[in-house]
C-alpha positions as CSV (number, residue, x, y, z in Angstrom):
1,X,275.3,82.1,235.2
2,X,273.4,83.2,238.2
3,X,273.8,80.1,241.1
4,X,270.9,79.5,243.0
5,X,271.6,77.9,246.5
6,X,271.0,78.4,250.1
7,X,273.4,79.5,252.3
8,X,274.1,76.4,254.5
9,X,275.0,74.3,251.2
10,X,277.5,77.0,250.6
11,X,278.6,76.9,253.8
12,X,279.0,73.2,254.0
13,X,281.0,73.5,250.7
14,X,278.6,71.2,249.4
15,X,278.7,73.4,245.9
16,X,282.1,74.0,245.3
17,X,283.4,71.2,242.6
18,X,280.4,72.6,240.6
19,X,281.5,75.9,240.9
20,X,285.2,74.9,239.9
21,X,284.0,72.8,237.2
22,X,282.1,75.8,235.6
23,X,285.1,78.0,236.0
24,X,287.5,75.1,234.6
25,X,284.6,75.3,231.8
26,X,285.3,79.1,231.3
27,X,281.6,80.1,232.7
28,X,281.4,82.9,234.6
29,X,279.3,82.6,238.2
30,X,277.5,84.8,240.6
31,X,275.8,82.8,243.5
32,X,273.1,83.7,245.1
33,X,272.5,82.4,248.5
34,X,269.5,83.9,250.1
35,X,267.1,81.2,249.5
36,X,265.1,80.0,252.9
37,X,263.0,77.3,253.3
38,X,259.3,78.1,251.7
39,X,261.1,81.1,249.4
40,X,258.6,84.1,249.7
41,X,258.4,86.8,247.0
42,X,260.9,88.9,248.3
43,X,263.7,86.3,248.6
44,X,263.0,85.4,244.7
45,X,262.9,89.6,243.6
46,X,266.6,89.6,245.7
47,X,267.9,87.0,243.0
48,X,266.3,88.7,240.3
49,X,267.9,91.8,241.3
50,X,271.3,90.0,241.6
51,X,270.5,88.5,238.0
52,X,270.9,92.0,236.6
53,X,273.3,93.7,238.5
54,X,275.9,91.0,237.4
55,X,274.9,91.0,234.2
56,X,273.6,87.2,233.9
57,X,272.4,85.2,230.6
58,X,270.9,82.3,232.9
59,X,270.4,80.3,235.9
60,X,271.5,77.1,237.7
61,X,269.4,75.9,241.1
62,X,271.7,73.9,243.6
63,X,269.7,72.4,246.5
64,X,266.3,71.1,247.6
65,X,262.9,72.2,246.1
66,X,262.7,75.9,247.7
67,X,266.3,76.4,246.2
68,X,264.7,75.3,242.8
69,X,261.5,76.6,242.8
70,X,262.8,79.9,244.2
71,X,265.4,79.8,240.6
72,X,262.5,79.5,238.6
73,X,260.9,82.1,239.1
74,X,263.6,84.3,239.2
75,X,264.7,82.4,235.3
76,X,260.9,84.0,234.7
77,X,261.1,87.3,236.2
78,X,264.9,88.0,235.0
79,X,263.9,87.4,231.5
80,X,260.2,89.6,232.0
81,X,262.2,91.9,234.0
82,X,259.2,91.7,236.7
83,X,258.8,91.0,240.5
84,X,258.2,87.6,241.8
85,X,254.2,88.4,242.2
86,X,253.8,89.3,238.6
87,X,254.9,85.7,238.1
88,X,251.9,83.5,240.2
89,X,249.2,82.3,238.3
90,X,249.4,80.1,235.0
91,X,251.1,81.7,231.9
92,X,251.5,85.1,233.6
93,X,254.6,86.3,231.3
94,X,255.2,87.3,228.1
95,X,258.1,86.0,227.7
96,X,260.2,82.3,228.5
97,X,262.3,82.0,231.0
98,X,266.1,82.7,231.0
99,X,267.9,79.5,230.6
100,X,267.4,77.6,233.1
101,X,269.1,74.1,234.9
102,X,268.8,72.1,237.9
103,X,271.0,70.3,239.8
104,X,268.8,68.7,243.3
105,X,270.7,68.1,246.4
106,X,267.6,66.0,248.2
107,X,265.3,63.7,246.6
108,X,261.7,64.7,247.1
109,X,260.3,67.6,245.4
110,X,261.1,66.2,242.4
111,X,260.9,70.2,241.6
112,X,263.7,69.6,238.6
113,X,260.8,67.7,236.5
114,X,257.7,70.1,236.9
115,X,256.8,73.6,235.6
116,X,255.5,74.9,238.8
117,X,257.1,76.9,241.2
118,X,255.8,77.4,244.9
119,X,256.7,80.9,246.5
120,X,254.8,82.2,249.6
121,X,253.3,85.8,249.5
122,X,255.7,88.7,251.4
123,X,253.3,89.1,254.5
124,X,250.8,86.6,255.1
125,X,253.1,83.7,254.0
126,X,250.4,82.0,251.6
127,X,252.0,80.3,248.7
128,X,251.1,80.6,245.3
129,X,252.4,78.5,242.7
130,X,253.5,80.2,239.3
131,X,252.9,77.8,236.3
132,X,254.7,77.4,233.1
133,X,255.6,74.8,230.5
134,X,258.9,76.9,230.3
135,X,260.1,76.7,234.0
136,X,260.8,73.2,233.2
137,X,264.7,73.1,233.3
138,X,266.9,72.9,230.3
139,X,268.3,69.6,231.7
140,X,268.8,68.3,235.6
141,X,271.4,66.3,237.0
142,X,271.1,64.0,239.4
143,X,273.7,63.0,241.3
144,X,273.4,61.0,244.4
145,X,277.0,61.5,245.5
146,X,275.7,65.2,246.7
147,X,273.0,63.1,248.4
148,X,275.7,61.5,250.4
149,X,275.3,63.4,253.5
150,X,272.0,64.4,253.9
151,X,270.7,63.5,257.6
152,X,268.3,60.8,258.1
153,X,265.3,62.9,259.0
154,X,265.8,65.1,255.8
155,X,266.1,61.7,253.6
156,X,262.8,60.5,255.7
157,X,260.9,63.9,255.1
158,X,261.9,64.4,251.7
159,X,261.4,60.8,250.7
160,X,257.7,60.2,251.7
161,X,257.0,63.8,249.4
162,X,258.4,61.8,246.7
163,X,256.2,59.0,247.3
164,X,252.9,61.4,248.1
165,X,253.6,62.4,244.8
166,X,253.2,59.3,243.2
167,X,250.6,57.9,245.0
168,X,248.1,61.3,244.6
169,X,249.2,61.2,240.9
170,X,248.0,57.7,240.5
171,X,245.0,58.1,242.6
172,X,243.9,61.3,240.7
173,X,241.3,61.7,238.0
174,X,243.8,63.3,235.9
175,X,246.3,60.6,235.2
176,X,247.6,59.0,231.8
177,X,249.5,55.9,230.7
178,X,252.4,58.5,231.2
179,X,252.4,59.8,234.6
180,X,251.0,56.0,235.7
181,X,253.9,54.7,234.4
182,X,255.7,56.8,236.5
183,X,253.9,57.0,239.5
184,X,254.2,53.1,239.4
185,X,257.8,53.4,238.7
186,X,258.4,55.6,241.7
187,X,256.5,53.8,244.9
188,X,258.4,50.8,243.7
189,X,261.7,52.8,243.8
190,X,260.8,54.6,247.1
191,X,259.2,51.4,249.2
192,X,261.9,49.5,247.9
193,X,265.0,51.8,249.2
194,X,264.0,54.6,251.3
195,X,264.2,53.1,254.7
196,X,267.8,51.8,253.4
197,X,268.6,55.4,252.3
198,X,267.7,56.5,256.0
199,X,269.7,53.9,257.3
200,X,272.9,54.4,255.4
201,X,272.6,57.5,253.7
202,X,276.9,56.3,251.9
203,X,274.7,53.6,249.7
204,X,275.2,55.6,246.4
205,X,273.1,53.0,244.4
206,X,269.9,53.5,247.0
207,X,270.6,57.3,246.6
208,X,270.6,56.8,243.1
209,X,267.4,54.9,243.0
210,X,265.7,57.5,244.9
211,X,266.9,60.3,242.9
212,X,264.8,58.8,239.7
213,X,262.0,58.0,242.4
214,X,261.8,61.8,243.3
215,X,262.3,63.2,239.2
216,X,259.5,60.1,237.8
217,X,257.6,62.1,241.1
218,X,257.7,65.2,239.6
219,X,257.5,64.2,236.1
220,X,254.2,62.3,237.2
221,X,252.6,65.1,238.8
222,X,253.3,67.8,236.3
223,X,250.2,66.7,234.4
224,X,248.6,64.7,236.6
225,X,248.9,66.9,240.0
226,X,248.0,66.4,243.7
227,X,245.3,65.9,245.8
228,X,244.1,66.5,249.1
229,X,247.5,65.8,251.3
230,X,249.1,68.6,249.4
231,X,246.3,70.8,250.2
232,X,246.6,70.1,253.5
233,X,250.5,70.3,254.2
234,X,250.8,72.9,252.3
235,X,248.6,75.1,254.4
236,X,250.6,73.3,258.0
237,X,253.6,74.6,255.9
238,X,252.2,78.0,255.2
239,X,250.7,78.8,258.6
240,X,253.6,77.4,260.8
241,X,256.5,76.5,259.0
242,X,256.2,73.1,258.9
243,X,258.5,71.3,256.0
244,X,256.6,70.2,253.3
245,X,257.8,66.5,253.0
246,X,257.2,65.8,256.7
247,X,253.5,67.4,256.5
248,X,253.2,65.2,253.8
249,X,254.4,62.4,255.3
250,X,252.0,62.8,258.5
251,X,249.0,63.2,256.7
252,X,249.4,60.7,253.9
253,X,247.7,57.6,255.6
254,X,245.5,59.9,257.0
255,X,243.7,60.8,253.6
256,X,244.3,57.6,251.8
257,X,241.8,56.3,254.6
258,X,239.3,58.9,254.0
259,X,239.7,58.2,250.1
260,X,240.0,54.2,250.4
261,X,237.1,53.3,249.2
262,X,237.0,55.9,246.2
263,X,240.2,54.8,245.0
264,X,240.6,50.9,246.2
265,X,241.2,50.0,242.5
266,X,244.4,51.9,242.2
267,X,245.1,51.5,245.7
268,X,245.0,47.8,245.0
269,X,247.3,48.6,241.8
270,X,250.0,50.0,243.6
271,X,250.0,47.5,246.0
272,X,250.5,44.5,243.7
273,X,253.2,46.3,241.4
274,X,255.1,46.9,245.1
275,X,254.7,43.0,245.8
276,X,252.3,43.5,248.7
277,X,249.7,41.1,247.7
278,X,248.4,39.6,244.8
279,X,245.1,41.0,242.5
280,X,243.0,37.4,243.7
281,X,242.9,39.2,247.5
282,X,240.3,41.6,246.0
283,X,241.2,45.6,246.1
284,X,239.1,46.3,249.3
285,X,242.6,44.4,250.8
286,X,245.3,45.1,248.9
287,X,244.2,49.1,249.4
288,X,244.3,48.5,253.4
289,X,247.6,46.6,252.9
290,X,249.2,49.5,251.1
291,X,247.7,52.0,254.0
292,X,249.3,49.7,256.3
293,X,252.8,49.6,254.6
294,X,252.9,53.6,254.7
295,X,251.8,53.0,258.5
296,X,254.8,50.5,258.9
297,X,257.1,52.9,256.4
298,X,257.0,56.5,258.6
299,X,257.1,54.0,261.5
300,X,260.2,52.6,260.3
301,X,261.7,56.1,259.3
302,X,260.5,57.9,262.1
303,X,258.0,60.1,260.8
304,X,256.0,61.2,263.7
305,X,252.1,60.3,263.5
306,X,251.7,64.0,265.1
307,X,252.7,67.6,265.5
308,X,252.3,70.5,268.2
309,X,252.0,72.9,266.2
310,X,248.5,73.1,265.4
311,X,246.7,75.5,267.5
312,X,243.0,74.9,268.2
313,X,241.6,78.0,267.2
314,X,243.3,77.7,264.3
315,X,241.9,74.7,262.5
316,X,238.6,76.4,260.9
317,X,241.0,78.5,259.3
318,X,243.1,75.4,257.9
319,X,240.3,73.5,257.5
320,X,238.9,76.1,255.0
321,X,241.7,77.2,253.0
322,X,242.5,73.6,252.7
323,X,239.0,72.5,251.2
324,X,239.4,75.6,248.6
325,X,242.6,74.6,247.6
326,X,241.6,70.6,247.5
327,X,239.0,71.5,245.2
328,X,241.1,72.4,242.4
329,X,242.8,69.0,242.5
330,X,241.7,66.1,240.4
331,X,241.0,63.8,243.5
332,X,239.1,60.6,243.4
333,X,236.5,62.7,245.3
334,X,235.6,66.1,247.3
335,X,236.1,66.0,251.2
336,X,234.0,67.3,253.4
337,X,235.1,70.1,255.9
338,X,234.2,67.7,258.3
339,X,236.2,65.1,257.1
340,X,239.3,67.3,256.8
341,X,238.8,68.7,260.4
342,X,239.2,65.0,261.2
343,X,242.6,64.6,259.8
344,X,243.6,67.7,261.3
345,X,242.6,67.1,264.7
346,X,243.6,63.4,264.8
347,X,247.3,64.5,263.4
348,X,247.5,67.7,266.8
349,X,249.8,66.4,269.4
């Protein structure tokens, strides 16, 4: 089995009982530990290489959502015997992927329950997402003991993706009884134990709880997808490096003000399954009060409200690649370029 990690989990020795309990189980291992933040193409051909040089039969991802999504695509390309880029788009292969299991170290992506994969092009650093019912992993196990250690600002970050997730999936045009259910399911999980997570990150049952926050996350968004604070982050994440869980995190309240009124009823239902107010207070309310907890939540976690990164004469560009990317999401309506120039400039330090 091909390992796919990055090289500070390694380091950290984070990995090695699961490699000893694979050898105790006779399985044969090669780890790959290339994997960077925001995998581009030719981090994900380097695994697929390694897949076949050490003659492989499948593959295990061991770390956050890069270190998964980067082992998905090379479970795809490994069994198509393809490059990364032959992978991006929806149903690009022939074949299924090599099998293919997930064990998360953070809980946020909720990578382990979706069958897209996010890699960023080789030289201008754009990410493409390939699509598949079959990078869905044979099984993931989540485990919050490996969650034990993560620093606060990682649990923060990666925590508030999880509940973008869920919120955009509920919010979204595209949602069923399903993926509510489990959008519901995980802002409960995540308003009810996050900040606790940040502040002792040894609580194994909070860890636990916001393990199955980040998976119902994932599993929520698989069919019901994103919206417009995805399309944002993912271009601050693209263009400077920013993570993707703090983008998200930064620009969340942002766009559920723009969107407030377009979405108050499910606003309003979120915030009454999460004990924030009750239905008789109307849904104009309960929306502001759940914009307000998120407020109070990155307050509380220390989520900063902005970032320097943003350069000035960049923002037409982000402004425009994130209205082309927004429109293919299911949201409870189109922004305007203004708008979005908005969010941007009120989020630049």
């Amino acid at each position: 089995i091909l390992v796919v990690t990055d090289k500070p989990l390694r380091d950290l020795g984070v990995l090695d009982s699961t490699l000893a309990a694979l050898d105790a189980a006779g399985v044969r291992t090669t780890v790959y530990d290339g994997v960077l933040p925001d995998p581009t193409e030719q981090v994900v051909d380097g695994g697929i290489d390694l897949f076949h040089q050490s003659g492989c039969d499948s593959v295990l991802a061991f770390g956050g959502g890069s270190s998964i999504d980067a082992a998905k695509v090379i479970a795809l390309g490994a069994a198509n015997n393809c490059k990364a880029a032959e992978c991006i788009g929806a149903k690009k292969c022939k074949l299924p992927a090599v099998p293919f299991f997930a064990v998360p170290t953070t809980a946020g992506t909720g990578s382990e329950g979706t069958f897209i994969a996010v890699i960023s092009n080789n030289d201008t650093h754009a990410k493409g997402a390939a699509i598949d019912p079959c990078l869905i992993p044979k099984a993931a196990a989540l485990d919050p003991e490996l969650m034990r250690d993560l620093p606060p600002h990682i649990t923060a970050a990666t925590g508030m993706d999880a509940l973008t997730h869920a919120i955009e999936s509920y919010i979204g045009k595209w949602g069923t009884e399903e993926t509510n259910y489990y959008g519901l399911a995980a802002c409960r999980l995540i308003f009810d134990n996050l900040a606790e997570a940040c502040r002792d990150g040894g609580n194994l049952q909070v860890r636990e709880s916001m393990s199955l926050a980040s998976y119902y996350g994932g599993l929520a968004i698989t069919n019901a997808l994103v919206g417009y604070v995805h399309a944002i982050s993912h271009n601050l994440g693209a263009r400077y490096g920013v993570p993707h869980g703090l983008g998200n995190a930064i620009v969340l309240p942002h766009v559920l003000t723009l969107l407030k009124d377009d979405a108050a009823d499910k606003l309003a239902e979120i915030a009454v399954h999460c004990d924030m107010g009750e239905t008789s207070e109307g849904a104009p309310a309960l929306a502001q009060k759940l914009i307000d907890r998120v407020w109070a939540l990155n307050e509380e976690i220390n989520i900063p409200r902005t970032t320097d990164v943003i350069r000035e004469g960049d923002i037409e560009d982000l402004v425009a690649a994130a209205i082309t990317e927004g429109g293919n999401y299911p949201s409870p309506r189109f922004i305007s370029e203004e708008e979005c120039r908005g969010v941007l400039k009120a989020i630049s330090a």
